[in-house]
N, C-alpha and C positions, 0 to 999 in steps of 0.2 A: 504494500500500500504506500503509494508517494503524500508526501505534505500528509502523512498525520494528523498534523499540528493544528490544520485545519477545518478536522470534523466538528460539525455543531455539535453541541452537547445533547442533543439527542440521540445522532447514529455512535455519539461515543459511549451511551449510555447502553446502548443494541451489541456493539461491539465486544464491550466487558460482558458483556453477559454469551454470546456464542462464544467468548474466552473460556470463559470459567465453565460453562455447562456444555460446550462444545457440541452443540446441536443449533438449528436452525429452523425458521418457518420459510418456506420460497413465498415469496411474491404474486397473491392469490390462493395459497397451500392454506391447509388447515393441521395439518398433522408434523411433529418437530421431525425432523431428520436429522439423525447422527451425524460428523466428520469429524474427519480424521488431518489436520492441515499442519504446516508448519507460515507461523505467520512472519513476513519480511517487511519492516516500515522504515522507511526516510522520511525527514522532514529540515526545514529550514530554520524553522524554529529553536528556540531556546525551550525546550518543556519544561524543565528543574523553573526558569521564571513565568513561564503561563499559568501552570498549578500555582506558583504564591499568589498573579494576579487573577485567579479562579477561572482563567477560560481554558485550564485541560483539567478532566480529572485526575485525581491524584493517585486512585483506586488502578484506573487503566495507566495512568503513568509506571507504575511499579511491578504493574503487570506484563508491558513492552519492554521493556527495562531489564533485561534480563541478558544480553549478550552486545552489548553498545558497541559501535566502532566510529570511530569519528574521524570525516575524512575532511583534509584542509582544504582552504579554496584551491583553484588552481592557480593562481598567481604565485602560492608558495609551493606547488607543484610543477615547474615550469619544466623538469624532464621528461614529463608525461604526455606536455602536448605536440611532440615531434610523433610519437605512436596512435592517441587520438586523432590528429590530424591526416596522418593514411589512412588510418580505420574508415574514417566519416568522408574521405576520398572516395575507398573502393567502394562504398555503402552508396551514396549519391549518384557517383558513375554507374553504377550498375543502376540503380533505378531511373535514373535517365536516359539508358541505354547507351552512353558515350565510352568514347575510349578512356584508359584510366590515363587520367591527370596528376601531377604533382608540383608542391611549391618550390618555391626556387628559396637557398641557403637564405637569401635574403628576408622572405617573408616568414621565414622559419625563427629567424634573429627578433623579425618586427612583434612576433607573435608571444615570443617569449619575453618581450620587454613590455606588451599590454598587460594591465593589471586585471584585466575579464572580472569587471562586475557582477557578471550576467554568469560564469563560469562555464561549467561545461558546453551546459544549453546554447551558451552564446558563442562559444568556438563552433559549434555544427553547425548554430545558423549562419556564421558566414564562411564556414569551408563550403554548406550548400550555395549558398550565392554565389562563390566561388567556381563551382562548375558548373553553373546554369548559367554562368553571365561572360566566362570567359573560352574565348576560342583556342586559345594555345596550351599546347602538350605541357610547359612548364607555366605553372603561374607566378606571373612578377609581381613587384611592389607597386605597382601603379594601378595593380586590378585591386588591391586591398581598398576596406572603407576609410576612408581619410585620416581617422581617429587613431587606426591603430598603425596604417602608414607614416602618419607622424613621429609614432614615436621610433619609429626607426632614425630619421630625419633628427632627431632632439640626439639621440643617443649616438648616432654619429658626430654630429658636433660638439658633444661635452667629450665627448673618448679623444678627439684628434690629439692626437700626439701627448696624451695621457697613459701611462698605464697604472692599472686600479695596485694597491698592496698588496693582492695576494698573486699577482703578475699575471700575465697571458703568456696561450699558447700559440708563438710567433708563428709558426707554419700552418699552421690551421687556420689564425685570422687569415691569414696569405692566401690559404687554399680558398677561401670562403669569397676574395674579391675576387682572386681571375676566375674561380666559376660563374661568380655573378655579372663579373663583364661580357665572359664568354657569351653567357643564356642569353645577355640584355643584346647581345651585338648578333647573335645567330635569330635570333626572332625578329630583330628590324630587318635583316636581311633575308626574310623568310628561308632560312636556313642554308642560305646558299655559303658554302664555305670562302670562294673569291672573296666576295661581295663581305662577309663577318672578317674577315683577313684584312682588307681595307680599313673596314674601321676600325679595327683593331693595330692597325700600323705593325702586321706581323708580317710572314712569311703563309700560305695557304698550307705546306706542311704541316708548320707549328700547329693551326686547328684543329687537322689530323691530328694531331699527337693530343690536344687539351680535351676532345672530345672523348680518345677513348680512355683519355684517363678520369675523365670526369662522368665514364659509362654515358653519352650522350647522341649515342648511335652512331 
């Protein structure tokens, strides 16, 4: 059962009671029927303070209450939404019927530096926007909603030529711009290697070479 926290105090009142006596009436039924269930509930809620201000019971409070796990928002789970973020990928592309998509290093950076109010729910609603609204095999920073594209934008300019106390890892940030130049420079050139060579001021080789090191077909 989601939002718990929620129910009126009447179906909380139904509830404790199919708790305890573990039987029910169906909906037009006259007669109780037995079950047999294992009950699972989330909420958003604070319930330890809705029982003091009297809109949870206390009874049903102590009765849920029996195996708690409390999970942080994700802002302070921020390793977590590189893995949600494919998950609700494959999920969307496939119900869309499109080919599977993914973000580019860069929105993976901007993503993790959003604080998500809104949390999980609001990470899927804009990976789904994200593949409903974007045409390209990699999605950039410019297809993100303003808010959390910004803060890429902020946090690249407090980092320049900053590094934080507990240091960086110099080869990884490195990996993380020529991939993101590479993507930004092959999708204006719709993927033409000359043409992303150009802008890139390399050799057409070298793209060969950053593509398959960067698994980019």
């Amino acid at each position: 059962m989601d939002e718990i926290g929620l129910l009126s105090p009447l179906l909380q009142g139904k509830l404790l009671r199919v708790l305890e006596e573990h039987t029910l009436v169906r909906l037009g039924g006259k007669k109780p029927i037995k079950v047999d269930f294992r009950l699972l509930t989330a909420t958003n809620e604070d319930l330890e303070q809705a029982v003091r201000e009297g809109r949870f019971r206390e009874d049903l409070y102590y009765r849920i209450h029996v195996v708690p796990m409390f999970v942080p928002p994700l802002r302070e789970r921020t390793e977590d939404i590189p893995l949600l973020t494919d998950y609700f990928l494959n999920v969307h592309c496939a119900k869309n019927h499109l080919p599977l998509k993914r973000v580019s290093e860069e929105v993976l950076l901007a993503m993790k530096r959003y604080p998500w109010p809104g949390n999980v729910r609001e990470l899927e609603n804009v990976v789904q926007r994200l593949v409903v609204m974007t045409d390209q095999e990699v999605i950039g920073l410019e297809s993100l909603p303003a808010d959390i594209a910004q803060t890429a934008v902020n946090s690249r300019s407090a980092r320049r030529f900053h590094v934080p106390p507990e240091g960086i890892k110099l080869e990884e940030e490195m990996a993380a711009y020529e991939r993101r130049w590479l993507e930004t420079a092959l999708a204006q050139a719709n993927q033409d290697n000359a043409q992303a060579a150009r802008l890139l001021g390399v050799d057409r080789k070298h793209i060969y070479y950053l593509r398959r090191k960067y698994h980019l077909g």
